[in-house]
C-alpha positions in Angstrom: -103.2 -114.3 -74.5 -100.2 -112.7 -74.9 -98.5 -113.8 -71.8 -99.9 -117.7 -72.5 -98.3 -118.0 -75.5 -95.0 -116.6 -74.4 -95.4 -119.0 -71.3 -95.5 -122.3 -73.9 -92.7 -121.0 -75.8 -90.9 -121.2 -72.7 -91.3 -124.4 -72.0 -91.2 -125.8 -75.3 -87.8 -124.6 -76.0 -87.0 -125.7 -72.0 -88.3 -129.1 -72.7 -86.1 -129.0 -76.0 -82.8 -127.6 -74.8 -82.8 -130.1 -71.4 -83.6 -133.1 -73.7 -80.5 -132.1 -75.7 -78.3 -131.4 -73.0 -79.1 -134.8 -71.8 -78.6 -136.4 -74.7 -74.9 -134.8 -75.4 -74.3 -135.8 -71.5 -75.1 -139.7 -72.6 -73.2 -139.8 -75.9 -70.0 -138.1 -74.5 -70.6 -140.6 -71.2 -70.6 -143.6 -73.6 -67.5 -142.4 -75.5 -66.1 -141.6 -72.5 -63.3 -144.5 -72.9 -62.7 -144.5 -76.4 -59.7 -142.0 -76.2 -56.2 -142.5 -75.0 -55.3 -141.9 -71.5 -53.4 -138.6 -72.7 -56.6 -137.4 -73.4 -59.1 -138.5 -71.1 -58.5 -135.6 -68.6 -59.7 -133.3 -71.2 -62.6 -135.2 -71.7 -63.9 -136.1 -68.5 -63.5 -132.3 -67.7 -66.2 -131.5 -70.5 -68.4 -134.5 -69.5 -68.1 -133.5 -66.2 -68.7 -129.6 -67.3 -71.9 -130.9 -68.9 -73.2 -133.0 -66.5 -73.3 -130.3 -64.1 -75.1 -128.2 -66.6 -77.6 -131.1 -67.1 -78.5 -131.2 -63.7 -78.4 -128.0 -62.6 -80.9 -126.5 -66.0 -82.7 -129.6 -64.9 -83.2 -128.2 -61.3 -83.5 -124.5 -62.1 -86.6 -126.0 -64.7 -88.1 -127.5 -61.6 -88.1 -124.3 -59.3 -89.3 -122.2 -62.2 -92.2 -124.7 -62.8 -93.4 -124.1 -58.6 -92.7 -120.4 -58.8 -95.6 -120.8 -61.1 -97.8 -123.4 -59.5 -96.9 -121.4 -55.7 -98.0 -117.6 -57.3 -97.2 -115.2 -55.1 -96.4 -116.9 -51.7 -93.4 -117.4 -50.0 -92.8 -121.1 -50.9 -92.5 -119.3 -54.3 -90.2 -116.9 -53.3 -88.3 -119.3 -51.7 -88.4 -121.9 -55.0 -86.9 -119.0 -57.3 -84.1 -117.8 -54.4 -83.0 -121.9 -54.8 -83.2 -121.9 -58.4 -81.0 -118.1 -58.8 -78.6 -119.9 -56.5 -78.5 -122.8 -58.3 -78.2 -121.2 -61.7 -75.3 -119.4 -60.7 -73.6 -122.6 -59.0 -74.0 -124.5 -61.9 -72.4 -121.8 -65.1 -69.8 -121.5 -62.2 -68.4 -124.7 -62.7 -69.3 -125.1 -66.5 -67.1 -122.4 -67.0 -64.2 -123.8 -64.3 -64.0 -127.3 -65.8 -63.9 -125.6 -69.2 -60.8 -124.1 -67.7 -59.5 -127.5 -66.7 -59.9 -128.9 -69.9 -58.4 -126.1 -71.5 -55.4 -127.4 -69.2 -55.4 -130.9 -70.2 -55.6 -130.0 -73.8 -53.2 -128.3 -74.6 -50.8 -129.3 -71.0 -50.8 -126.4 -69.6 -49.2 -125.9 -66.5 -50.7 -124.0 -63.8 -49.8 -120.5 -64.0 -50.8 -117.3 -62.2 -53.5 -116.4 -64.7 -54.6 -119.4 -63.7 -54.9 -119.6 -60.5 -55.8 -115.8 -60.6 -59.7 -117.3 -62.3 -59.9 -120.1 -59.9 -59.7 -117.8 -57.0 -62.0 -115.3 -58.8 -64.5 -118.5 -58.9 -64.3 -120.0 -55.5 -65.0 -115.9 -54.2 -68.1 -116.4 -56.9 -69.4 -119.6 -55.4 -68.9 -118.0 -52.2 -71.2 -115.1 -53.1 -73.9 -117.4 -54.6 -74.2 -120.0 -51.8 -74.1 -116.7 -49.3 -76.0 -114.2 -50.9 -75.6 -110.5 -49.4 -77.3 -107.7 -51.5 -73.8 -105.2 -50.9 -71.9 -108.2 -52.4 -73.9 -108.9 -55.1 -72.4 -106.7 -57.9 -68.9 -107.8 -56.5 -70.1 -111.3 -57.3 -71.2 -110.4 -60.7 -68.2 -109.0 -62.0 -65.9 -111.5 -60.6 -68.4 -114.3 -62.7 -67.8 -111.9 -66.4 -64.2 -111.3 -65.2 -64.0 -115.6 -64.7 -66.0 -116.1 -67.6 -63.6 -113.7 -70.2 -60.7 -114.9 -68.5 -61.1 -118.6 -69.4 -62.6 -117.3 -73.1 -58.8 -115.4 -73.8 -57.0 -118.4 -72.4 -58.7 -120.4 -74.8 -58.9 -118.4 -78.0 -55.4 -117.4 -76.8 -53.6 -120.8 -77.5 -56.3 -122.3 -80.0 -55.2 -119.6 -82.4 -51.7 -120.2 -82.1 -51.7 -123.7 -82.1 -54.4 -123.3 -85.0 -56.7 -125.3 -83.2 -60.2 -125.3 -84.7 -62.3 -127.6 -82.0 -61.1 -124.9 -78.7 -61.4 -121.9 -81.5 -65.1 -123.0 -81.6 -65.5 -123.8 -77.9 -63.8 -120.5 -77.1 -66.3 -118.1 -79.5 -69.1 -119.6 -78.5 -68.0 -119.5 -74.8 -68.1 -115.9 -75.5 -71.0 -115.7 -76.8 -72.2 -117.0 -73.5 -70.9 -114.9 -71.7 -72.1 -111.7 -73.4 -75.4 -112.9 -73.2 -75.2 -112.9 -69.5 -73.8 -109.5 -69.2 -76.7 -107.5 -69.9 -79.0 -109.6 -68.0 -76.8 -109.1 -64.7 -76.3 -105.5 -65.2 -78.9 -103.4 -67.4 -81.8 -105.9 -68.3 -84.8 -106.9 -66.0 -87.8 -108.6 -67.1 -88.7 -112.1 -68.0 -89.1 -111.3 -71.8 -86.0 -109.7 -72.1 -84.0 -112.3 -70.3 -85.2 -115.0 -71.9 -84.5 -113.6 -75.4 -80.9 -113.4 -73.8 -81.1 -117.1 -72.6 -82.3 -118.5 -76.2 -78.6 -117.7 -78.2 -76.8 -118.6 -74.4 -78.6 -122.3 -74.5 -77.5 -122.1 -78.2 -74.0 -122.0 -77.9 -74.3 -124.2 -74.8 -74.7 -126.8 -77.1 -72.7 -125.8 -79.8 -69.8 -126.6 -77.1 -71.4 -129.8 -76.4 -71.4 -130.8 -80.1 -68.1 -129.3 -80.9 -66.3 -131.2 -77.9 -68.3 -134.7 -79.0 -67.4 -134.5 -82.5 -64.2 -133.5 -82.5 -62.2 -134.5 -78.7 -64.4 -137.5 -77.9 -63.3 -139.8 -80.7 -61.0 -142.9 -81.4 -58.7 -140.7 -82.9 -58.1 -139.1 -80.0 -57.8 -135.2 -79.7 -56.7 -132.8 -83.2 -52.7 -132.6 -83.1 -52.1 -129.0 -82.2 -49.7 -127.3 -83.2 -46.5 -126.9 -81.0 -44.4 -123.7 -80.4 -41.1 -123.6 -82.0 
């Protein structure tokens, strides 16, 4: 009974969380061209970042559902390889175009630090798309190293420019990311990690609804402050 009811909670909160993902994805697409051109780049780069998140929780949703139909068989085995891939693909490039529009937010050039977490998530992608068990802890730290780097970039210059939309973002970026940590280091078991996935999907949107109230809007993007 135990493991029914856990089951429907799963997919309750699965149904819930892709529905509003979706629907962030179509409000920021139709507000899309209601800012000025100085700061559409930052916006498209969050659209973007949640339009990939849309369809790959989308996709992941659908492998989990025929690891379940297929039981133990290989077409499951082979439905929950695609959806791990897929997974780690897609908060991949959620976190990279979070970058991006960190960039375009506050015009940031590119710097070292910079380029430092792109390369650390092109060698991430690299692991994902070509798994190899000796490679796969390398992988994993490069994806918390990526994820922390983009968080202090972000909190970094939000603070000093007292910027309270990319403060948000940035805290509950991190909160993201230190719900994936345990899960890719200490915790196994489906319970466990979907307790950890519940306040990750959380702040998920909380990014969405932070960046759709407060960047896409007539007004255009909060006037941060500029160094002296």
């Amino acid at each position: 009974m135990g493991v029914h009811v856990m089951l429907l909670i799963k997919i309750v909160f699965n149904v819930f969380y892709l529905a509003a993902i979706w629907m962030l994805v179509l409000l920021m697409y139709k507000r899309k061209n209601i800012v000025g051109y100085k700061e559409k780049f930052t916006i498209q780069s969050i659209l973007f970042a949640f339009l990939v998140l849309a369809f790959g929780e989308t996709l992941c949703g659908i492998f989990k559902v025929m690891t379940y139909i297929f039981g133990s068989t290989n077409y499951s085995n082979i439905a929950a390889r695609n959806g791990t891939i897929i997974s780690g693909v897609t908060v991949t490039l959620f976190i990279t175009l979070l970058l991006l529009a960190f960039k375009y937010h506050f015009s940031k050039r590119i710097d070292f630090f910079q380029v430092v977490l792109l390369f650390f998530a092109t060698l991430r992608l690299i692991t994902i798309v070509f798994p190899d068990e000796k490679l796969k802890f390398s992988g994993d730290v490069l994806f918390v190293a990526l994820g922390l780097g983009v968080v202090f970039l972000i909190l970094k210059e939000a603070f000093e420019r007292y910027d309270t939309n990319f403060t948000q973002i940035g805290i509950m970026l991190l909160i993201s990311i230190l719900c994936y940590i345990p899960i890719l280091f200490f915790v196994s078991g489906d319970k466990s990690t979907f307790l950890l996935m519940i306040p990750k999907a959380i702040a998920n949107l909380v990014i969405g609804m932070v960046s759709l109230n407060g960047l896409f809007r007539k007004s255009g993007i909060n006037v941060v402050k500029l160094r002296g």
